[in-house]
C-alpha positions in Angstrom: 148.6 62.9 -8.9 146.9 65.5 -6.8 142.9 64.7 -5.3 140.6 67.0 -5.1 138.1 66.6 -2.3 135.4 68.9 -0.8 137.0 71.1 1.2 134.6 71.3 3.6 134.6 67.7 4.0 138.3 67.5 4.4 138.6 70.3 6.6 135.9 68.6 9.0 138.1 65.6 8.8 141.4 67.2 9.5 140.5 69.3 12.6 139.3 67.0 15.4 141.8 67.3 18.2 141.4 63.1 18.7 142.8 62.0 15.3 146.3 60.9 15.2 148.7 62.0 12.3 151.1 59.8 10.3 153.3 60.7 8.5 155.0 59.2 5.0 157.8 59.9 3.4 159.0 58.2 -0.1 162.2 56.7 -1.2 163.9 59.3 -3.9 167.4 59.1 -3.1 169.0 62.4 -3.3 165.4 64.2 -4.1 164.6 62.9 -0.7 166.4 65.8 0.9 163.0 67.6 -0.3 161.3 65.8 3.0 163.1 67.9 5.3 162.2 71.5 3.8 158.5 69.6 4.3 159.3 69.0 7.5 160.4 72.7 8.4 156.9 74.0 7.4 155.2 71.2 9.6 157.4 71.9 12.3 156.3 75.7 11.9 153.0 75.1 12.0 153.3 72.9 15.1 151.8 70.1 13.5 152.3 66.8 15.7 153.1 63.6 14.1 151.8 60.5 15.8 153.8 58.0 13.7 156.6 57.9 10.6 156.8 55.4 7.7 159.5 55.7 5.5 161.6 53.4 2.7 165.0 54.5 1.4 165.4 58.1 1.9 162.4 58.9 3.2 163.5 56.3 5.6 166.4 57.8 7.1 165.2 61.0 7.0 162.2 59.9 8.9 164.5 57.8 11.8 166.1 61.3 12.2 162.9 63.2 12.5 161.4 60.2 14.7 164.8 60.4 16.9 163.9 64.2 17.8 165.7 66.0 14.9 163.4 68.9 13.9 163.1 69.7 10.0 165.4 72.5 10.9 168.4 70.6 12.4 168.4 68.3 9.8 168.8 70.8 7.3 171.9 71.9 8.7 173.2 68.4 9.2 172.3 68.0 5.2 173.8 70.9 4.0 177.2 70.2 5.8 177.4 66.5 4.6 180.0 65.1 2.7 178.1 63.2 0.8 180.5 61.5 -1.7 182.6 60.5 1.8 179.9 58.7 3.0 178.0 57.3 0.1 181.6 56.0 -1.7 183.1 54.7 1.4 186.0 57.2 0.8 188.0 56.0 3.7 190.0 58.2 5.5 193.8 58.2 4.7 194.9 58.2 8.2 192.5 55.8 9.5 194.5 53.1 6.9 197.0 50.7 8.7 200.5 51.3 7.3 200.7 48.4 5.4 197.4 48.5 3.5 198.0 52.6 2.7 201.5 51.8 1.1 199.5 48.5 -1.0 196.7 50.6 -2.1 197.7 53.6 -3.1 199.4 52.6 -6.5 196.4 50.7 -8.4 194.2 52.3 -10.7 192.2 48.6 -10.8 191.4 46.5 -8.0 189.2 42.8 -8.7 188.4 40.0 -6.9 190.1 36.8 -7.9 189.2 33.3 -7.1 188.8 29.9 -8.1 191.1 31.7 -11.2 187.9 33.9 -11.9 187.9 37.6 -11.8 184.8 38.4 -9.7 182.9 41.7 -10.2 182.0 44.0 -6.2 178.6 43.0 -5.4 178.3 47.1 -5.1 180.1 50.4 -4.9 179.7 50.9 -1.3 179.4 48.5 1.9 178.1 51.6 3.0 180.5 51.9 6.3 180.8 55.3 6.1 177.1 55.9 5.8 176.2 53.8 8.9 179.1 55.7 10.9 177.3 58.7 10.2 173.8 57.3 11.3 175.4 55.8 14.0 176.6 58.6 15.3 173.5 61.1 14.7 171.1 58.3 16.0 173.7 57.6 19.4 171.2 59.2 21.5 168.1 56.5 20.4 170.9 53.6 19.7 169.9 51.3 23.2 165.7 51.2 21.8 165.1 48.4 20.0 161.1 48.9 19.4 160.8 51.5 17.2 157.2 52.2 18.8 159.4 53.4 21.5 161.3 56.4 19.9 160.2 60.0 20.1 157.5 59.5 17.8 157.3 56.4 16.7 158.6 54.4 13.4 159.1 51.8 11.1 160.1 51.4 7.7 160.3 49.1 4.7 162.9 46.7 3.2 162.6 44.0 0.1 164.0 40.6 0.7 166.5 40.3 -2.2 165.8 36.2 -1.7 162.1 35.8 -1.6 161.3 39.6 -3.2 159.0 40.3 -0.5 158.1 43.6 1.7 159.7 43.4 5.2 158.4 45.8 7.8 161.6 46.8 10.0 160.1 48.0 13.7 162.5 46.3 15.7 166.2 46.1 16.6 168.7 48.0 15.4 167.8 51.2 14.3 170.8 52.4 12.0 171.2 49.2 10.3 167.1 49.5 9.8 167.4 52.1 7.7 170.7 51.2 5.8 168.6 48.0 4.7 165.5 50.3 3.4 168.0 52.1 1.7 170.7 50.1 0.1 170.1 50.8 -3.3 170.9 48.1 -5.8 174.5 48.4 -7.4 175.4 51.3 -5.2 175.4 49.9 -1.5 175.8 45.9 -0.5 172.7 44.2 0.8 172.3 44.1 4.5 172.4 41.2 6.1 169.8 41.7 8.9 168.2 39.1 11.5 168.9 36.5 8.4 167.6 37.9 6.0 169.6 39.5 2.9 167.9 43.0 2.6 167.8 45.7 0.0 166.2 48.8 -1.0 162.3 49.1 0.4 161.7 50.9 -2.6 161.9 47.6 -5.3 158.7 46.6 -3.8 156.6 49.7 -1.5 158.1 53.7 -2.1 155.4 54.3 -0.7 153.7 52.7 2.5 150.6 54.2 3.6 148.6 51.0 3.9 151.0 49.6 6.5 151.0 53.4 8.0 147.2 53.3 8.5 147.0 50.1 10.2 148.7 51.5 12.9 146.1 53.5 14.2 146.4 56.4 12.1 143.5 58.8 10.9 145.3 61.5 9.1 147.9 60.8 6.5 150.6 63.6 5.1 152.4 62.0 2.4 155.3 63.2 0.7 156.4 61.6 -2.6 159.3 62.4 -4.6 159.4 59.7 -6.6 160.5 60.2 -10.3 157.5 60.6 -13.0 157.6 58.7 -16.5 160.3 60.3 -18.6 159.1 61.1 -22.7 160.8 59.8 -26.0 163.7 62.6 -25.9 164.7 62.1 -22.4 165.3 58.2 -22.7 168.9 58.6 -24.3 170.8 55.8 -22.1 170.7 52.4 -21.1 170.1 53.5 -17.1 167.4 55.9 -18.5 165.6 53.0 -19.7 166.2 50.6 -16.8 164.9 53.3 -14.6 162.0 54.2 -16.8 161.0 50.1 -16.4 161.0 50.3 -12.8 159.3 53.3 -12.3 156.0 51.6 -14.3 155.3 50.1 -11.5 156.1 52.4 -8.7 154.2 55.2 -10.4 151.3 52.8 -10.8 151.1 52.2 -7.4 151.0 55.7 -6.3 147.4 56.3 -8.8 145.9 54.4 -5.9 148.3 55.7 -3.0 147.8 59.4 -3.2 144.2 59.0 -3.5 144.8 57.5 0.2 146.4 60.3 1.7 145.1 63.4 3.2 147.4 66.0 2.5 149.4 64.8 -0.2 152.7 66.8 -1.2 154.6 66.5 -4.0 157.7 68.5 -4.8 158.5 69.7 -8.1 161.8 68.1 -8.1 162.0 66.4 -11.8 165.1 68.6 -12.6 167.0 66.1 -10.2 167.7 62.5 -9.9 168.7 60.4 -7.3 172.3 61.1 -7.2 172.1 64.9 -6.7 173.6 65.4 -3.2 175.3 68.2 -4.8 172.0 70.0 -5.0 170.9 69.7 -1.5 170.3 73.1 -0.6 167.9 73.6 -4.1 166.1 70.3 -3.3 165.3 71.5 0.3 164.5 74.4 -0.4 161.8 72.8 -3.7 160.6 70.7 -0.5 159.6 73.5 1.5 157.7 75.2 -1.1 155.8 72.3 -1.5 154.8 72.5 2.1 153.5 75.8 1.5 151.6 74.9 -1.1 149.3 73.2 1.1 149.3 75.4 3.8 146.2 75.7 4.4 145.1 71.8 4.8 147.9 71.6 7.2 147.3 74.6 9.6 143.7 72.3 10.1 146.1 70.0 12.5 148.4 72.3 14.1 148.1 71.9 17.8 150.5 74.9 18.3 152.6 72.3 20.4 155.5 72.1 17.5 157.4 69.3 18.8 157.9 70.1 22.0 156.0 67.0 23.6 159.4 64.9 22.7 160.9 64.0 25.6 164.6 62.6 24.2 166.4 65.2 22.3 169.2 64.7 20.0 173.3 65.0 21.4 176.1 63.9 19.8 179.3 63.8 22.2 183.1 64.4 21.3 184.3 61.5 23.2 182.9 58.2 25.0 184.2 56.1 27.8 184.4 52.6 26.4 184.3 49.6 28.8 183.2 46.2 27.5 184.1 45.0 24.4 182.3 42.3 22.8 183.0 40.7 19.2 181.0 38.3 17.3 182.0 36.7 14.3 185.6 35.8 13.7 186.7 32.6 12.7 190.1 33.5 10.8 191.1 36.5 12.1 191.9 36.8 16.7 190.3 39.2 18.4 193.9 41.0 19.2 193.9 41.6 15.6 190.9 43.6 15.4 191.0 45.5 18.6 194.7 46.3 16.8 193.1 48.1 14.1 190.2 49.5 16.0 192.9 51.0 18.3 190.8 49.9 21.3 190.7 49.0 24.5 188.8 48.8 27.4 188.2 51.0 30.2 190.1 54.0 28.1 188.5 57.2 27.2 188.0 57.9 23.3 187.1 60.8 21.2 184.6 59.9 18.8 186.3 60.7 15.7 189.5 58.6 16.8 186.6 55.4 17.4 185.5 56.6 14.0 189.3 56.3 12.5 189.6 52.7 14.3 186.7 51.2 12.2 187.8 53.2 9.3 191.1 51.3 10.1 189.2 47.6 10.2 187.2 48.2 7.4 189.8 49.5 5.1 191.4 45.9 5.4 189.1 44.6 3.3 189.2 41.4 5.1 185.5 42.1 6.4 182.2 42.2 4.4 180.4 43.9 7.2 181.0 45.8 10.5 177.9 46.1 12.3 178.6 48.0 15.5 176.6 49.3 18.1 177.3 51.3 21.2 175.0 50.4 25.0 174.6 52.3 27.8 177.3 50.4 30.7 175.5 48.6 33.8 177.3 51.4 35.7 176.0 54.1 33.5 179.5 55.3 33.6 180.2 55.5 29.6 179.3 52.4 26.7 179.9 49.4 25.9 181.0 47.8 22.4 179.1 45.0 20.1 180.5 44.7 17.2 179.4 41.6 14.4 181.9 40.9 12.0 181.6 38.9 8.6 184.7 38.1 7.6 185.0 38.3 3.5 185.3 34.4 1.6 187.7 36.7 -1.1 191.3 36.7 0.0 192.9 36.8 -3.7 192.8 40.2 -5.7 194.5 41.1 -9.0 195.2 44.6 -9.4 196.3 47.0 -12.2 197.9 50.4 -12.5 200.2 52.2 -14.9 202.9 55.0 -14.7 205.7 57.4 -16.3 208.0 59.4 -14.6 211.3 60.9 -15.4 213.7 58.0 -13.9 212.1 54.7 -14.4 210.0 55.7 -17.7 207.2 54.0 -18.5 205.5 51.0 -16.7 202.5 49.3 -16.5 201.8 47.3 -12.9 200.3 43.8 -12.4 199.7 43.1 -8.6 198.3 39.7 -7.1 197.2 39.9 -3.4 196.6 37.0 -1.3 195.2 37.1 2.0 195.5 34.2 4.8 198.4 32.5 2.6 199.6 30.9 5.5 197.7 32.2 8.7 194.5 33.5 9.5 195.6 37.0 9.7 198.7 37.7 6.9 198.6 39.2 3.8 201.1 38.7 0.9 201.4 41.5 -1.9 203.3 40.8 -5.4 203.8 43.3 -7.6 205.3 43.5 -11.2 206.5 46.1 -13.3 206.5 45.5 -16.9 207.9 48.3 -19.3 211.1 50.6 -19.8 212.7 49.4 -16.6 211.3 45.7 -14.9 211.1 46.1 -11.5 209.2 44.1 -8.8 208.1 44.5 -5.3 206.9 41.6 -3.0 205.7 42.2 0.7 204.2 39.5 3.2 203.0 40.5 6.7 201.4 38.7 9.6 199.6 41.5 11.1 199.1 41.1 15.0 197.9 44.1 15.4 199.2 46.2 19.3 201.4 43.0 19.2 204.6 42.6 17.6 203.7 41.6 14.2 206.5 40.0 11.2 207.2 41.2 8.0 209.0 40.2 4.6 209.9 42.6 1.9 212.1 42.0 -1.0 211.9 44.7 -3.8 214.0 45.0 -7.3 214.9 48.6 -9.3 217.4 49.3 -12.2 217.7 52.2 -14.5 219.6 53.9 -16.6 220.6 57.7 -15.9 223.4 60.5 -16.1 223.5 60.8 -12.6 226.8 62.5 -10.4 230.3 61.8 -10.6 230.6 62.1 -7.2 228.2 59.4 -5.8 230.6 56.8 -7.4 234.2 58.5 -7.4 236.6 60.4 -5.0 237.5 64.1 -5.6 241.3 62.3 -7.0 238.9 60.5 -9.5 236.5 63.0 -10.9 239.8 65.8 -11.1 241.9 62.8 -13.3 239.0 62.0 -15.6 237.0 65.3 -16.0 233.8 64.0 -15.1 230.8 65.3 -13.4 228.1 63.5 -14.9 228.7 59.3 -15.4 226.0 57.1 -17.5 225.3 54.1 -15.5 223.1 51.3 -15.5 221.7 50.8 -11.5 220.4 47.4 -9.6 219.1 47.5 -6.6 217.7 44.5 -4.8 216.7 44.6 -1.2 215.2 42.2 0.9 214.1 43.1 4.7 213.2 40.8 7.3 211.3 43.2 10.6 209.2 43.1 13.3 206.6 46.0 13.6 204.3 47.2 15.8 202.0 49.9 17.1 203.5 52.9 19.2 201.0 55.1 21.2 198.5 53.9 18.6 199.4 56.6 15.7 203.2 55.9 15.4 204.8 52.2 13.7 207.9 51.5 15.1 209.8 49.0 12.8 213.1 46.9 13.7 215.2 44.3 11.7 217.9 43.1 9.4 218.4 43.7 5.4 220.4 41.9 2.7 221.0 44.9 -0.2 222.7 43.4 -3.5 223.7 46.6 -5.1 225.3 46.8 -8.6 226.5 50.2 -10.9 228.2 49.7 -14.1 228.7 52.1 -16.7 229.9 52.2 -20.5 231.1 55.9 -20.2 234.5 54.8 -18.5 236.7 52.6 -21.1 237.9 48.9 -19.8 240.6 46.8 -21.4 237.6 45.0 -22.7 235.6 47.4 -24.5 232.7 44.9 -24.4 232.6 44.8 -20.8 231.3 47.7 -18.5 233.2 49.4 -15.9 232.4 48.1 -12.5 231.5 50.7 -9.8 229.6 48.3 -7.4 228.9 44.6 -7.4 228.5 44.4 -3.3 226.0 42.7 -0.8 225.5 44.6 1.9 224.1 43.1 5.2 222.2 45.9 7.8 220.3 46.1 10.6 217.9 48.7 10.6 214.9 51.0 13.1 212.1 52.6 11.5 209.8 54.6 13.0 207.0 56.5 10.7 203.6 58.7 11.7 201.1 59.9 9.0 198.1 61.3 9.2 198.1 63.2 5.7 194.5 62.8 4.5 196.5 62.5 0.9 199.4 61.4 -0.1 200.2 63.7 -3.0 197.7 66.7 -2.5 197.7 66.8 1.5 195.5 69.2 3.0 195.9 68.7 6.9 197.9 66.1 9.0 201.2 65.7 10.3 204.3 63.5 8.4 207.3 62.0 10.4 209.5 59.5 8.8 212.8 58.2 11.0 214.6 55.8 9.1 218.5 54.4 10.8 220.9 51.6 8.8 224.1 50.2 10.7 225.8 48.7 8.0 228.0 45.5 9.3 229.4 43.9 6.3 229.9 43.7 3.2 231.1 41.6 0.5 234.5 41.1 -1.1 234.4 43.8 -4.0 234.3 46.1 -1.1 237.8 45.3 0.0 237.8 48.5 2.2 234.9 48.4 3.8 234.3 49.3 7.4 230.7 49.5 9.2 228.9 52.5 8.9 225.6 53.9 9.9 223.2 56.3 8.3 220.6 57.8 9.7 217.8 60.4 8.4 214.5 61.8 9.0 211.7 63.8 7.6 208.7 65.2 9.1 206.0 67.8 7.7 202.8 69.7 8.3 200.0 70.3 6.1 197.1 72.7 6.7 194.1 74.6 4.6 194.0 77.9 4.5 190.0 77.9 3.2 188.7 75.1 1.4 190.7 75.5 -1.9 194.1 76.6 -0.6 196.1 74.3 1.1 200.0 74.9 2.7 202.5 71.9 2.9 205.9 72.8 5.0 208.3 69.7 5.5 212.1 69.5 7.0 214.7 66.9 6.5 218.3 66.1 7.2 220.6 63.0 7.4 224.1 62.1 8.4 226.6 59.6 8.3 228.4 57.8 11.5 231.8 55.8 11.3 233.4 54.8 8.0 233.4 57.5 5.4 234.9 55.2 2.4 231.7 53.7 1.2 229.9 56.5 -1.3 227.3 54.7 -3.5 224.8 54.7 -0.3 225.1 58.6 0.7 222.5 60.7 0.4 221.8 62.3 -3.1 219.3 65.0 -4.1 217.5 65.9 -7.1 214.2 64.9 -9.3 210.7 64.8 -8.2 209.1 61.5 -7.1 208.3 59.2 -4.5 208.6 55.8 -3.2 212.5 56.3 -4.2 215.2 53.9 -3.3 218.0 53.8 -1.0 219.2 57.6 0.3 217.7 59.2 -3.1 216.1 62.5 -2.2 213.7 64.4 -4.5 214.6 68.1 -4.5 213.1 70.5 -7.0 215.4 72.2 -9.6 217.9 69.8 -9.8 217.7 66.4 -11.9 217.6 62.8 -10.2 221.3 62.2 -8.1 222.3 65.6 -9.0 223.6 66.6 -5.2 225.8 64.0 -3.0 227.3 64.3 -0.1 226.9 62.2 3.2 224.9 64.3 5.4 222.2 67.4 4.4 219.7 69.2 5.8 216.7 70.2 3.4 213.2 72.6 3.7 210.7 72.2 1.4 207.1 74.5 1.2 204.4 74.2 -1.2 200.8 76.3 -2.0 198.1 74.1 -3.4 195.3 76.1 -4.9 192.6 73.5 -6.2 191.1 75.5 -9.2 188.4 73.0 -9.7 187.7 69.5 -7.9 190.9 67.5 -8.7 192.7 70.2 -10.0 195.4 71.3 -8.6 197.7 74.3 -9.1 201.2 74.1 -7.3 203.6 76.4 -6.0 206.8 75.2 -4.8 210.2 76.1 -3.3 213.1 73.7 -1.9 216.5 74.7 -0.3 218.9 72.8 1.2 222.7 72.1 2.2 224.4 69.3 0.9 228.0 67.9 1.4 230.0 65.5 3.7 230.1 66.1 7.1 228.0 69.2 7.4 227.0 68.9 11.1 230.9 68.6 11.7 231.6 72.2 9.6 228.5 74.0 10.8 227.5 74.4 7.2 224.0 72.8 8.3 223.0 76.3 9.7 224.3 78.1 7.1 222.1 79.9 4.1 221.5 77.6 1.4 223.8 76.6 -1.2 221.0 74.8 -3.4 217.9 76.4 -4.5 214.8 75.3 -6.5 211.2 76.5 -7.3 209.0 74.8 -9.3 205.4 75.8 -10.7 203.0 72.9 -11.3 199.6 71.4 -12.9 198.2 68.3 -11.8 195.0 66.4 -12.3 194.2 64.0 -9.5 192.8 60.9 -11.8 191.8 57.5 -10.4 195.0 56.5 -12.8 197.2 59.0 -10.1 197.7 62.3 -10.4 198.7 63.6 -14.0 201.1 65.9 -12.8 203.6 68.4 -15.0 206.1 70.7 -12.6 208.2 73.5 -14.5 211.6 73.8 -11.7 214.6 76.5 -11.6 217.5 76.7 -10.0 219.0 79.8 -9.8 222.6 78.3 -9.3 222.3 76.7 -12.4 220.4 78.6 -14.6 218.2 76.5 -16.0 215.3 74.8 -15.8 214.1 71.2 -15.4 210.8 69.7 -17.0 209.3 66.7 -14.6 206.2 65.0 -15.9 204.5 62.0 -13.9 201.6 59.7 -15.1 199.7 57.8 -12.3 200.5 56.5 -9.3 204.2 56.2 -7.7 205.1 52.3 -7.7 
């Protein structure tokens, strides 16, 4: 509600040169943004502020301003946000750990499970990526603990979720200040702050000018950009009418407010709600027009000193020298284990975004309900050092959901329990089951010691059914005396690993161990004595030990737009069991290794290279390498290549290229072009035939729509050897 007042009166008030100037600024979430077009006209006008209250958004916007960001800085920092990043707590891919990338990206479902109760997330967001971002913009003011003490000084409001009760926040840490005054209900966790459980300012003072004039303050410029009371034909949802309930009060409250403030501004920002990041630029721009609109009441307190009388000015550095390191708060998990995932350590020089990437890496465990960090100035002033407050999480069991159709194992519908600290403090043991056209199951325990060696367990079960190449299974001799190029069969694969992993110049995992495969082919196609029983190709254990070494820094796994991909993989093969009379140890070894970069912010190229090869005993053919399909997370030596259908191509050593153009056409959809060559055969590297042009070719065209089922993905392919073309089609996630 505007006030009119005399204007003489008011302009008498406003213009002595003594009077100090606060300044308030109202929670709004996303119509927030309007404060900093405000600020650009105050900062135009060289109006000096004397003090800043704030509560949600208008708190964080107001610790920026307070910290010596000028309306116009922080409209650039605004505008270039990613604000679905930091509000979701869209972790980085990259930043992941190994193990907890290849657990979570398969589920479309993910709930908390304990006591045999599925448990709903207290919120959407813990809000890590958020306080990252504060963090880092608010580095400069992160060592001053009185807020009376910053630029221009602050404070803002939060409500005790226990007691409902305004908290004034003035002291202590700065960033998780304003994280409490903003953590929306339902959207971001409460903040546990000096023992009390905090939420959003907003559920009990938007607005606080009352606790802004007791600090001294004679002039008040309020802006408010709080919603206004929706009619009849706007209350069409549940959340409409939750949010209409609140704002009873809120807008009841400011009847009285605005009549308390001098200059009172409010944009005309009803169009938007409080989830319209999207809008920023619009919602700046309705907050600086605002500002003009009361141009003339606030040219009465320009000093013409715009805010040049702040001493501490804003920087943000690339990269930090990090000495100490203190952590508070384990119990369960050792302190190796989280300097492991922050990829830290002492007396080391760090760019900011790789820190950034290490508590990405920490959080993304899941094993911690809250990562409060902070960053101190070192006795020696020679770079920081690190306190970090850890609560671990008292959820370690997880039931989790996802479904799936591809071209080889059909359809499937996953069921995954997780259970963390199963038998130590810092494992993790992952079951999942595969229910539909082909029951499969994959079960994975790890005791994670982060830069030390840690121990692993894997033991994972396929089958299928598929016309899949003669030659994989039979000799040249074999496929001339029975005419076959194509054999039916019905395929088990069980392999259980037992390794020792660790971390390898911090980005790479090296992996080392032994492997029991149980590996088992029949088929109907070839007639037996019997003709109930199935002809036998393999019914052989094979024992292995194995090296691993992997790097990925794709920031996705099936639409990458930057990063790097290598993937090393060797087997020596030592024995195996009796139906293998002829068997004689063999290794295989392969590798694969890619590059993704954007072009602009819709076109994105993929290039990748691979090749494998075969060392010793030549006999044993059901584990070479064969091409064709489109997938991933395939068993054994099966290689997807486009144009070709699943085990198409065998031979025991090829080299493959692969390129792809990703044009999203709108968010999450994706248009592909593709193209695959590649050399396939037995002993290539021996003939030279590795460096010759391609004798296999495929292209494929392709529309996907990245859902949180998975991508919904439909690829057209050609070869031009054969002539024809192949139809892939995948539903959800790889598993």
């Amino acid at each position: 509600m505007f006030v009119f007042i005399s204007a003489k009166a008011q302009n008498d008030s406003l213009q002595s040169n003594n009077q100090k100037v606060g300044l308030v600024l109202s929670g709004g979430g996303a119509k927030g943004l309007a404060h900093i077009g405000t600020l650009k006209i105050i900062d135009s006008l060289g109006v000096k502020v004397d003090y800043v209250a704030g509560t949600s958004m208008g708190a964080i916007v107001g610790a920026l301003y307070a910290s010596g960001y000028s309306g116009k800085q922080l409209d650039s920092i605004f505008r270039n946000a990613d604000f679905d990043n930091i509000i979701i707590d869209n972790l980085p891919r990259a930043s992941k750990g190994f193990f907890e990338r290849n657990n979570d990206e398969k589920y479309a479902l993910k709930l908390p499970f304990d006591d045999f109760k599925l448990k709903l997330p207290s919120a959407l967001s813990k809000g890590q990526n958020a306080y990252n971002y504060l963090l880092k913009l608010l580095l400069h003011v992160n060592e001053i603990e009185n807020f009376s003490e910053l630029p221009i000084p602050f404070f803002c409001v939060a409500t005790n979720m226990e007691t409902g009760k305004q908290v004034i926040l003035e002291k202590g840490n700065l960033t998780q200040s304003i994280m409490a005054s903003g953590a929306l209900p339902s959207l971001f966790q409460p903040v546990n702050l000096n023992g009390q459980i905090l939420i959003d300012g907003g559920v009990v003072n938007n607005y606080p000018i009352d606790e802004l004039r007791a600090k001294g303050m004679d002039i008040i410029i309020g802006v408010d950009v709080q919603d206004g009371l929706m009619n009849r034909d706007e209350l069409i949802s549940a959340p409409d009418v939750l949010l209409q309930i609140n704002n009873f009060r809120t807008i009841k409250d400011m009847e009285v407010k605005s009549k308390k403030t001098d200059i009172y501004i409010k944009p005309n920002i009803k169009d938007y709600n409080v989830v319209s990041f999207d809008d920023a630029k619009e919602i700046v721009d309705l907050g600086k027009l605002a500002g003009l609109e009361k141009l003339k009441e606030l040219n009465t307190l320009a000093k013409k000193a715009s805010v040049s009388h702040l001493k501490l000015r804003p920087y943000q550095q690339d990269s930090i020298v990090v000495n100490q390191i203190s952590i508070k708060g384990l119990e369960k998990y050792t302190r190796a284990y989280v300097l492991g995932k922050l990829k830290l350590k002492g007396g080391e020089k760090i760019s900011y975004n790789e820190l950034m990437k290490g508590i990405n890496s920490l959080v993304a465990t899941n094993n911690f309900d809250s990562f409060e960090y902070q960053l101190k100035t070192s006795k020696n002033k020679k770079g920081f050092d690190f306190y970090a407050n850890l609560k671990e999480t008292e959820t370690t069991t997880f039931l989790k959901f996802g479904v799936h159709y591809d071209d080889l194992y059909k359809s499937g519908v996953l069921v995954n329990i997780t259970k963390k600290r199963l038998l130590f403090d810092s494992d993790i043991a992952s079951l999942d089951v595969v229910l539909g056209d082909n029951v499969r199951y994959n079960f994975e325990y790890l005791i994670d010691k982060g830069f030390y060696w840690s121990v692993g367990v894997r033991s994972r079960f396929n089958n299928f059914y598929k016309n899949i190449s003669a030659q994989l299974l039979l000799d040249d001799s074999e496929i001339d005396a029975t005419g076959l190029n194509k054999i039916e069969v019905a395929l088990q694969d069980q392999t259980n690993q037992f390794y020792l992993q660790t971390l390898f110049r911090k980005d790479f995992a090296f992996s080392a161990g032994a492997e029991h495969k149980r590996l088992e082919i029949s088929s109907e196609t070839l007639a037996t004595n019997n003709e109930d029983e199935d002809f036998i190709f393999e019914n052989t254990d094979y024992f292995s030990a194995f090296g691993w070494l992997t790097l990925d820094t794709y920031d996705d796994k099936y639409f990458p737009k930057k990063g790097v991909f290598f993937d090393g993989d060797v087997h020596t093969y030592l024995y195996a069991s009796h139906f293998n009379s002829t068997f004689e140890p063999f290794t295989l070894a392969k590798a694969n290794m890619g590059y993704a970069f954007s072009v602009s912010d819709k076109l994105a190229i993929n290039l990748q290279t691979s090749g494998g090869f075969k060392l010793g005993d030549k006999s044993t053919q059901t584990l070479d390498f064969a091409l064709g399909g489109y997938g991933n997370n395939l068993i054994n030596n099966f290689i997807p290549f486009l144009g070709y259908d699943f085990i198409s191509i065998t031979g025991n050593s090829f080299v493959k290229a692969y390129a792809s153009v990703d044009f999203e056409v709108l968010k999450n959809h994706h248009f592909t072009i593709e193209g695959n060559w590649a050399n396939v055969d037995d002993d290539i590297f021996d003939s030279g035939e590795w460096f010759t042009l391609p004798d296999y070719r495929g292209y494929a065209l392709g529309y996907a729509i990245d859902t949180f089922l998975g991508p919904i993905q439909v690829k057209y392919s050609f070869s031009p050897e054969r002539n024809q073309g192949v139809l892939f089609v995948n539903l959800g996630f790889w598993f």
